[in-house]
Rosetta silent file (secondary structure, phi, psi, omega in degrees, C-alpha in Angstrom):
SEQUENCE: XXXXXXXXXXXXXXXXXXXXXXXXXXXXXXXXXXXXXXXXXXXXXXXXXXXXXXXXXXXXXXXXXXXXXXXXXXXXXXXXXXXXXXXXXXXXXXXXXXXXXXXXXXXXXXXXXXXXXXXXXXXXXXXXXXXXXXXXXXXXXXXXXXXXXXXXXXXXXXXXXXXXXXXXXXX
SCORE:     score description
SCORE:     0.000 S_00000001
   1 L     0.000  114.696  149.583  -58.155   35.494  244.403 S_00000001
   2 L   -61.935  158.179  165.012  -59.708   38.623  245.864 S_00000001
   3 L  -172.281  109.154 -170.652  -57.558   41.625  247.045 S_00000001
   4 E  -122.300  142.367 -156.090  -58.820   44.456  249.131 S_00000001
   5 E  -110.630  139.539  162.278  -56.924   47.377  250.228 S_00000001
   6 E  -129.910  134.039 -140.129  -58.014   49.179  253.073 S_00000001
   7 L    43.737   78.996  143.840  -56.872   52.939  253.384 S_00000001
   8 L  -169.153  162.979 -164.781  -54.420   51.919  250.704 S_00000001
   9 L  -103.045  142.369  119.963  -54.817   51.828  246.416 S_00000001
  10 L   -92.223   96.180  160.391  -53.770   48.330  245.684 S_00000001
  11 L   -16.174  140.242  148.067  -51.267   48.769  242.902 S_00000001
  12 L   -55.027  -51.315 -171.342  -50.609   46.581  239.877 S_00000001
  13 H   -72.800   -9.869  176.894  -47.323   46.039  241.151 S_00000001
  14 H   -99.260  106.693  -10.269  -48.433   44.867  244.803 S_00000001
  15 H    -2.777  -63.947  159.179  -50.780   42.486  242.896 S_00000001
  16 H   -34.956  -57.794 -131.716  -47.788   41.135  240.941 S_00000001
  17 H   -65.315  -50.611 -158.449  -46.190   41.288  244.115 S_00000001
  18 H   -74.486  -12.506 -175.280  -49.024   39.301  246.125 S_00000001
  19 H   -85.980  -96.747 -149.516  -50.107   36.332  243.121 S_00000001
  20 H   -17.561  -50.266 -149.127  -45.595   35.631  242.891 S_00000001
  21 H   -73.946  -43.226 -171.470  -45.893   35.392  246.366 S_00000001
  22 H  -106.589   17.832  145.771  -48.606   32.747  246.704 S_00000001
  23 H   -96.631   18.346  177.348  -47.788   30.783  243.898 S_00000001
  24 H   -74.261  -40.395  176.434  -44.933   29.505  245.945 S_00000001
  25 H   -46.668  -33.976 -164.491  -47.922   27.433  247.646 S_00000001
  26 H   -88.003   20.099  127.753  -48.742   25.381  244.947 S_00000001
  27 H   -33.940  -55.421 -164.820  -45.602   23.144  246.301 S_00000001
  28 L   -69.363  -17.212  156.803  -47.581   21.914  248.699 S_00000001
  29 L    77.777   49.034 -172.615  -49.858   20.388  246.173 S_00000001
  30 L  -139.650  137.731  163.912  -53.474   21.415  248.198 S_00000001
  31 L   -71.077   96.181 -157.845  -56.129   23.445  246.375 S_00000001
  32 L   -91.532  133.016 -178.215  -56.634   26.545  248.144 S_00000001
  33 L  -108.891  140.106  135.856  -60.510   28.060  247.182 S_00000001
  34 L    95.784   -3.120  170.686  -62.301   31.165  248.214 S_00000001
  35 L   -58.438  146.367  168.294  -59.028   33.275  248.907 S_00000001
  36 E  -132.633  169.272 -178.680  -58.929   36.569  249.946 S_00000001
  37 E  -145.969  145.579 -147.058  -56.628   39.063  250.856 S_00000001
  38 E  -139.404  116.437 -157.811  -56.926   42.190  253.118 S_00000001
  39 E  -123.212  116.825  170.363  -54.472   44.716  252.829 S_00000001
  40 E  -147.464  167.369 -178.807  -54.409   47.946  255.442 S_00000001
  41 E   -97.259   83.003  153.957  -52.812   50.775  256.514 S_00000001
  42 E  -138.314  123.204 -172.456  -52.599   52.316  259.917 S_00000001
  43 L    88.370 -105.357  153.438  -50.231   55.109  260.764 S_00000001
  44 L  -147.797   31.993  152.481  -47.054   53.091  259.814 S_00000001
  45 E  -106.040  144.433 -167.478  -48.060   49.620  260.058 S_00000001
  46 E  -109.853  109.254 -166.839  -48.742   48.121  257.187 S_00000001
  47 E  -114.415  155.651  178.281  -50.883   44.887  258.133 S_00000001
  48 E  -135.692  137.655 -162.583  -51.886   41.881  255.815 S_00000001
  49 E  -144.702  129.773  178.584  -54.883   39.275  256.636 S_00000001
  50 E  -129.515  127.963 -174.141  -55.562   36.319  254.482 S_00000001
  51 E   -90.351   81.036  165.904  -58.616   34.172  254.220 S_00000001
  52 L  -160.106  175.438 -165.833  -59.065   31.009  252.679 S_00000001
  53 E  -132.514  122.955 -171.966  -60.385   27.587  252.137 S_00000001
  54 E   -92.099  135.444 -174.734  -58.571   23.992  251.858 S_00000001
  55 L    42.227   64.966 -157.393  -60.316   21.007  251.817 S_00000001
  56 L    44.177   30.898 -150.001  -63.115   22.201  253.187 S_00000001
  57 E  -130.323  133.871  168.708  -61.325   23.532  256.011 S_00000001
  58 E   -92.187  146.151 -179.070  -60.800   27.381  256.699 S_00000001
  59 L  -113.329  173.287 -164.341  -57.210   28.909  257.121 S_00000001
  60 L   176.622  116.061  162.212  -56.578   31.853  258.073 S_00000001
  61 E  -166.757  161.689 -155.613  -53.664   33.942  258.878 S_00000001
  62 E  -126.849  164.227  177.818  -52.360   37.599  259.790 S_00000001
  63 E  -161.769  167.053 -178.737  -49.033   39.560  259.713 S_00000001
  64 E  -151.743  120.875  175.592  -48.081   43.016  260.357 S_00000001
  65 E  -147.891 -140.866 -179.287  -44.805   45.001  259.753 S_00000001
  66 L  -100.357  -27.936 -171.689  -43.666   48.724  258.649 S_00000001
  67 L  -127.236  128.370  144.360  -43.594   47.661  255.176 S_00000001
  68 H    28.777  -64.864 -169.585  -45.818   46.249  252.496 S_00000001
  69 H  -108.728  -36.817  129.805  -44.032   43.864  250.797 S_00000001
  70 H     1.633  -52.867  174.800  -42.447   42.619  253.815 S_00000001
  71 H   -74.336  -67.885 -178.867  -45.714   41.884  255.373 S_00000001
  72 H   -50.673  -39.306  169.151  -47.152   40.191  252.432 S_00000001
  73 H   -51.019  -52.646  150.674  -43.743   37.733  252.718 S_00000001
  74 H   -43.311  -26.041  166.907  -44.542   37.377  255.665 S_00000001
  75 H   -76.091  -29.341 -149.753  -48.055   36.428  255.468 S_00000001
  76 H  -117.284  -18.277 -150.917  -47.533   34.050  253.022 S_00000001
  77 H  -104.644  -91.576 -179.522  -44.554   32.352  254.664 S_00000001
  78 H   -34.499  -27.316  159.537  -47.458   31.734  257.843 S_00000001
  79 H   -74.006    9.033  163.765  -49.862   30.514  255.417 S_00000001
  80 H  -123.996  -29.033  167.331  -47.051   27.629  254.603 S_00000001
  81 H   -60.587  -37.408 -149.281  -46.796   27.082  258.000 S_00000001
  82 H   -98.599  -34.355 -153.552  -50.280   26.156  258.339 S_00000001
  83 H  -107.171  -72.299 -161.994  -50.683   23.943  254.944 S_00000001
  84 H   -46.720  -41.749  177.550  -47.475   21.992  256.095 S_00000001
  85 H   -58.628  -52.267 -172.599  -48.871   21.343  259.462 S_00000001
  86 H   -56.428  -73.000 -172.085  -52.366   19.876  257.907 S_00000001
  87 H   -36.456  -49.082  148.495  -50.527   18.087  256.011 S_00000001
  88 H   -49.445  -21.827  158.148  -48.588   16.517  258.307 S_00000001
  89 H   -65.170  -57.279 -131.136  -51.717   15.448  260.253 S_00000001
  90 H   -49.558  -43.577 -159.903  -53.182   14.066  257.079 S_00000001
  91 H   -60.210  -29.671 -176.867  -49.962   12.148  256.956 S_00000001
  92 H   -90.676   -0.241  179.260  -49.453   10.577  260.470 S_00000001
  93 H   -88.414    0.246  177.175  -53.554    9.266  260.372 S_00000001
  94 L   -55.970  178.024 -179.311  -52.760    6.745  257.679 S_00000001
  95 L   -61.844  159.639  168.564  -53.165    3.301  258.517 S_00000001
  96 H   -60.194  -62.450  178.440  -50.613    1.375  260.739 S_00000001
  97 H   -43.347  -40.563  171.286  -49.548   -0.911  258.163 S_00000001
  98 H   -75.113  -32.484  144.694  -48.427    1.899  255.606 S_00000001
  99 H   -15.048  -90.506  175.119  -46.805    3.749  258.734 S_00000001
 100 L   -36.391  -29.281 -171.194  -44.588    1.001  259.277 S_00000001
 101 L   -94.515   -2.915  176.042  -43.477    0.503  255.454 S_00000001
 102 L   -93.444  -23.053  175.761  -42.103    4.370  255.490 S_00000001
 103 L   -59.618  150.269  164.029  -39.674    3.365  258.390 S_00000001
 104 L   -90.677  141.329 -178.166  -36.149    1.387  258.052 S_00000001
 105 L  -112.014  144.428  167.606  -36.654   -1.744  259.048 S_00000001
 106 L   -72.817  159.151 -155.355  -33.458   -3.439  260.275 S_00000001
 107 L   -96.965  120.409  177.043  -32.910   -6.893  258.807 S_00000001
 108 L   -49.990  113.555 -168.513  -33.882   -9.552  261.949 S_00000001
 109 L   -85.817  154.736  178.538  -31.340  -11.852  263.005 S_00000001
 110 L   -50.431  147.506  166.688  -31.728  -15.727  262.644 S_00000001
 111 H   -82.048    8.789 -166.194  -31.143  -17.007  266.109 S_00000001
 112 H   -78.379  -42.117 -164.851  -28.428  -19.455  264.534 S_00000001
 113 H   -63.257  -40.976 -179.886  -26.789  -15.940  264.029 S_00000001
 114 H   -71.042  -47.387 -154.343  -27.487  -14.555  266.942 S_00000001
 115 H  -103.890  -67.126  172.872  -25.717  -17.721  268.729 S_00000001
 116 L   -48.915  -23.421 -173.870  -22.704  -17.637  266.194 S_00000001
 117 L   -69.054  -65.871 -174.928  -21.720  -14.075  267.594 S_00000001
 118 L   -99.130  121.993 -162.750  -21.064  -15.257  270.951 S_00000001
 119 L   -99.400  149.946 -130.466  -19.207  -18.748  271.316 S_00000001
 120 L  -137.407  143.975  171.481  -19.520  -20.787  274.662 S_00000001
 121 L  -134.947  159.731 -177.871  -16.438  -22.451  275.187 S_00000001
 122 L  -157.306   93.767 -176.294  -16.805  -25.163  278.452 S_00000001
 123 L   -76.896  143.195 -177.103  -13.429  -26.044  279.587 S_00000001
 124 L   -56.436  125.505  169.017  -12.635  -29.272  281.489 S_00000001
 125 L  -101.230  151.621 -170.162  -12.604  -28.249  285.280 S_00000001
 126 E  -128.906  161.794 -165.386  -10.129  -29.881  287.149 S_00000001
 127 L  -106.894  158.097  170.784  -10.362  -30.054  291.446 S_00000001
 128 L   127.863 -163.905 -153.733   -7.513  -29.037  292.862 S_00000001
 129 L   -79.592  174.093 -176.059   -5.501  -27.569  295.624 S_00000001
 130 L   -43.187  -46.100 -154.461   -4.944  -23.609  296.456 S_00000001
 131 L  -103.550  -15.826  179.943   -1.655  -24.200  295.644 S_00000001
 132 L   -98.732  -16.605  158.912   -1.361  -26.415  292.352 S_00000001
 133 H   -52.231  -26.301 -166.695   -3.833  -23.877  291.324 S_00000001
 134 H  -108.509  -12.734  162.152   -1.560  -20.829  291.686 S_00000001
 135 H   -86.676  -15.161  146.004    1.255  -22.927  289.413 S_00000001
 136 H   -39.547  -50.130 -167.714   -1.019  -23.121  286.831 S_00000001
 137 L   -40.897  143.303  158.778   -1.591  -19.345  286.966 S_00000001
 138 L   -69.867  122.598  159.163    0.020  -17.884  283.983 S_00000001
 139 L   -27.101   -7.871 -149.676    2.458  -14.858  285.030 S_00000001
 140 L  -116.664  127.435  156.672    0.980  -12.259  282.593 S_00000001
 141 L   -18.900   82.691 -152.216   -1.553   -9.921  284.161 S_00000001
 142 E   124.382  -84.715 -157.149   -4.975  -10.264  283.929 S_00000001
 143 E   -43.907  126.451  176.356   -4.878  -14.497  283.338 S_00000001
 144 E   -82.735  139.371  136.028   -7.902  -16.540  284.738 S_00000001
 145 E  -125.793  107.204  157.949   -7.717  -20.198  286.346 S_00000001
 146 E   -58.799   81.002 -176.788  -11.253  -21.836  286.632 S_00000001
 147 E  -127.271  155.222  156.081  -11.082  -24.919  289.136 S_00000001
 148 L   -69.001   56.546 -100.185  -12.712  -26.893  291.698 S_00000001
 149 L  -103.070  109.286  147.387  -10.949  -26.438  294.855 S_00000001
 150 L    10.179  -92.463 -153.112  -10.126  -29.755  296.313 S_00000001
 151 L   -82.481  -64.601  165.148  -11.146  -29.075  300.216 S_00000001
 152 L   -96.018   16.466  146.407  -14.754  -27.702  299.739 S_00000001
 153 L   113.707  -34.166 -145.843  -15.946  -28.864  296.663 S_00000001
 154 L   -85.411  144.821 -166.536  -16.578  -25.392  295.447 S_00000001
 155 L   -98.264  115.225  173.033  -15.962  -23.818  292.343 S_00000001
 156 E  -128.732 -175.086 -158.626  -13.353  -20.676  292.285 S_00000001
 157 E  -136.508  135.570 -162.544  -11.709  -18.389  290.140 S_00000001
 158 E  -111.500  153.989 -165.352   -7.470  -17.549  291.046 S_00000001
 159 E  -151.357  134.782 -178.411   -6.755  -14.267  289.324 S_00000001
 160 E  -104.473  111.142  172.513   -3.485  -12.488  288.214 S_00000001
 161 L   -80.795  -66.623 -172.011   -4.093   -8.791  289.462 S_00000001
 162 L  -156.665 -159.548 -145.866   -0.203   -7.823  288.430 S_00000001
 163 L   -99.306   16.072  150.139    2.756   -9.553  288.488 S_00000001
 164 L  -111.004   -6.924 -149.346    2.827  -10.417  292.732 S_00000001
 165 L  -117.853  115.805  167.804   -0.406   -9.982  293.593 S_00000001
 166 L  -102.787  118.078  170.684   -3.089  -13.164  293.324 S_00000001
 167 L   -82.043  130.750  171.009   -7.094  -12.960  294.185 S_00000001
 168 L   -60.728  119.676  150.325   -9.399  -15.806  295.223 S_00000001
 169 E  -124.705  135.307  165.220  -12.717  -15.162  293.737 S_00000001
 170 E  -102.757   66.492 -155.418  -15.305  -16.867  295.472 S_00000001
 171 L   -69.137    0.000    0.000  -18.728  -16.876  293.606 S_00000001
């Protein structure tokens, strides 16, 4: 690790300050070469610029604030932005097949299974008239009679809306 101050002394203790700070990286578990670090002064910003190279790859990133150690947090905090992002390519180019095995896979139902949920019931139909149809109806709200009406042939459905009112469906 280089570290050059420009207009500024770099300190033992902003050395401490700047290795603590960027051994927080070695989370990310990528071998960063060739860093440097560029420390300046102008006026009252205190700017920080860091240089280096992963996997053959260059990185790079800058920060600026009023203070020093602040900056350098900052710098190093964008420089984890940048290694998480690579990483995250690296991660979504794997193959399809290992893609798929990080996902949950839901367990597939059988179609026996599928067919046991919903049960088909097929009730006798019986023909008759408008009216032996509507003595059948149950009283209770709601209640279906499926028949075969007598005079055209045709299959309808008598309906209990509430407890006077009956509907005809004609499909």
């Amino acid at each position: 690790m280089k570290i050059t101050g420009r207009h500024l002394v770099v300190t033992p203790a902003l050395r401490q300050h700047i290795e603590n700070r960027f051994e927080r990286l070695a989370r990310y578990e990528v071998k960063l070469s060739h860093l440097e670090v560029i420390l300046g002064v102008s006026k009252l910003q205190h700017s920080a610029e860091v240089v280096c190279t992963m996997q053959r790859r260059r990185i790079q990133a800058k920060s600026s604030t009023r203070e020093m150690y602040a900056t350098i947090d900052q710098l190093v905090d964008r420089l984890g932005v940048q290694i998480r992002k690579h990483k995250e390519r690296q991660a979504d180019h794997k193959e399809p097949a290992k893609r798929s095995t990080r996902k949950i896979q839901r367990p597939a139902l059988r179609k026996e299974e599928a067919e046991e949920e919903i049960e088909v019931i097929r009730p006798a139909q019986a023909v008759l008239t408008l009216e032996d149809a509507k003595r059948r109806l149950d009283p209770l709200p709601g209640s279906l009679v499926v028949f075969t009406s007598l005079s055209s042939g045709k299959l309808q459905i008598l309906q209990r809306v509430d407890r006077d009112r009956v509907v005809l469906i004609d499909p």
